[in-house]
C-alpha positions as CSV (number, residue, x, y, z in Angstrom):
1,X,-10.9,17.6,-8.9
2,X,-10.9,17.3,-5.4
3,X,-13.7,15.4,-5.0
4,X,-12.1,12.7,-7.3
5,X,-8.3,12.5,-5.9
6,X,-10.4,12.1,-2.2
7,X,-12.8,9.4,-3.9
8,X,-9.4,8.2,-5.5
9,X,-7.7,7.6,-2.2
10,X,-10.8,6.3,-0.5
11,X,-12.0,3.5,-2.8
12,X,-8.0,2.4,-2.6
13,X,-7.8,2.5,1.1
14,X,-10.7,0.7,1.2
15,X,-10.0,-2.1,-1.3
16,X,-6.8,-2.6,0.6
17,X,-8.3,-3.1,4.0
18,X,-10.5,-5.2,2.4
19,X,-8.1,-7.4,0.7
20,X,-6.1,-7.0,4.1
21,X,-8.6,-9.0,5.9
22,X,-8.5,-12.1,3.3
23,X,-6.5,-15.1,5.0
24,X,-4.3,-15.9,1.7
25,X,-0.9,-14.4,1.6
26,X,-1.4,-13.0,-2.2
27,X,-4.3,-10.8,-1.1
28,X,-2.9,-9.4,1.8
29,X,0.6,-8.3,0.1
30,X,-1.6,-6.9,-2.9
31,X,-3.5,-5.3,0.2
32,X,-0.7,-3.9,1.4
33,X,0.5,-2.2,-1.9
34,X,-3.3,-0.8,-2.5
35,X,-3.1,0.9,1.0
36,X,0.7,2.2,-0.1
37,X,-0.5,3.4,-3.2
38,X,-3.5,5.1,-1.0
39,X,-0.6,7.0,1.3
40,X,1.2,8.2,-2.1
41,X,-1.4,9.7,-3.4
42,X,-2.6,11.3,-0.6
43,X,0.7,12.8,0.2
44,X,1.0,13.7,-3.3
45,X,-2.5,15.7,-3.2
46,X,-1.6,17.3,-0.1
47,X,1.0,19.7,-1.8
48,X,-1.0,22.3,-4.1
49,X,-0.3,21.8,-7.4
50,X,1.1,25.0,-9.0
51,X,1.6,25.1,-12.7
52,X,4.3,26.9,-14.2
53,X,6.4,28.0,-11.1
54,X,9.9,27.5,-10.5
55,X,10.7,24.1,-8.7
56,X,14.0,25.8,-6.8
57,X,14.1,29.2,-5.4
58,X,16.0,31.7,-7.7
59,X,16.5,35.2,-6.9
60,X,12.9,37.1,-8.3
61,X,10.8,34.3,-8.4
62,X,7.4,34.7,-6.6
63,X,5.7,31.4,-6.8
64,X,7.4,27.7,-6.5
65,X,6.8,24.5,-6.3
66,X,6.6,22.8,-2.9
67,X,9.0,20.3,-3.2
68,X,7.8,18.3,0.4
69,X,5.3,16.4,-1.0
70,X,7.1,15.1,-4.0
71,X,10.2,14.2,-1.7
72,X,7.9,12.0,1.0
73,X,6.0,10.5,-1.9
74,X,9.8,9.4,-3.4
75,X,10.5,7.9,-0.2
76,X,7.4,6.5,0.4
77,X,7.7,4.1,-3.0
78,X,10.9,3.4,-1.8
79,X,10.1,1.8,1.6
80,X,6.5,0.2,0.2
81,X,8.8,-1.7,-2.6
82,X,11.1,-2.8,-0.3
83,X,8.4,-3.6,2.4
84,X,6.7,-5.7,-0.3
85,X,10.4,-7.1,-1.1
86,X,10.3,-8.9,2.1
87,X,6.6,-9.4,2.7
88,X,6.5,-11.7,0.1
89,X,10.0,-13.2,0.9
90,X,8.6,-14.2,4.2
91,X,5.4,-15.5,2.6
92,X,7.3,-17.4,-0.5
93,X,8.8,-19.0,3.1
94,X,5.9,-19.9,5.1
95,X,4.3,-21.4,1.8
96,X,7.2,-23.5,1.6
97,X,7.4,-24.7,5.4
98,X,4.1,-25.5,5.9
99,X,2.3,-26.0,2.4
100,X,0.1,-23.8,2.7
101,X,-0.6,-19.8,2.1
102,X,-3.1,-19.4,4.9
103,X,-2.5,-15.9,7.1
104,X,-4.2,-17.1,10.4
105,X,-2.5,-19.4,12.8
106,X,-4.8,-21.7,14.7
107,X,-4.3,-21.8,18.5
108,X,-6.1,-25.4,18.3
109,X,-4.7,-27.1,15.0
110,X,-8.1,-29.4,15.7
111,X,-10.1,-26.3,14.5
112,X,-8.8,-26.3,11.3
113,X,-10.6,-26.9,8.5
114,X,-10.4,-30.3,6.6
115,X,-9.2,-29.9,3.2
116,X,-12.8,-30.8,2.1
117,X,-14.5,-27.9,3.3
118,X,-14.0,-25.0,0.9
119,X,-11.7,-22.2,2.6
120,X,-12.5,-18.8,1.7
């Protein structure tokens, strides 16, 4: 089981950094929620999962949840939707003011590619 959550977590981290590195804006948010999904279910796997235990400490009980892991992977959906909130507000806005959902910014706007070459 191991083996799969760690091949889980790699192959997302991976796919985000991947689509990370693309220069359109859709890729790169979608990149970003692939690496958040990555951190969640890493977090997530790093509290043991016990089965059957108590989730609150009551007087007699010997084995409980830990409830860390759950909490930071609560607050970690919570930031990554509002970081995607207003990563794709700010590229809904560049789009718009400039025609274009490019990522890089050319220093020289003479190195850019014509619209006939084939951008990818």
């Amino acid at each position: 089981m191991e083996v799969l959550v760690a091949s889980a977590v790699g192959i997302l981290t991976s796919a985000g950094f991947y689509l990370v590195l693309r220069l359109r804006t859709f890729p790169v948010i979608l990149g970003m929620s692939l690496l958040t999904y990555a951190v969640n279910v890493f977090l997530f796997a790093s509290g043991q999962l016990t089965v059957g235990s108590a989730p609150i400490l009551r007087d007699g009980v010997t084995a409980y949840a830990d409830p860390l892991p759950q909490a930071l992977v609560l607050t970690a959906i919570v930031i990554s939707f509002g970081m995607t909130a207003v990563v794709v507000m700010i590229a809904l806005g560049s789009y718009l003011g400039a025609d274009d959902d490019f990522v890089d910014d050319l220093a020289n706007p003479a190195d850019a590619p014509s619209d006939a070459e084939e951008r990818t």
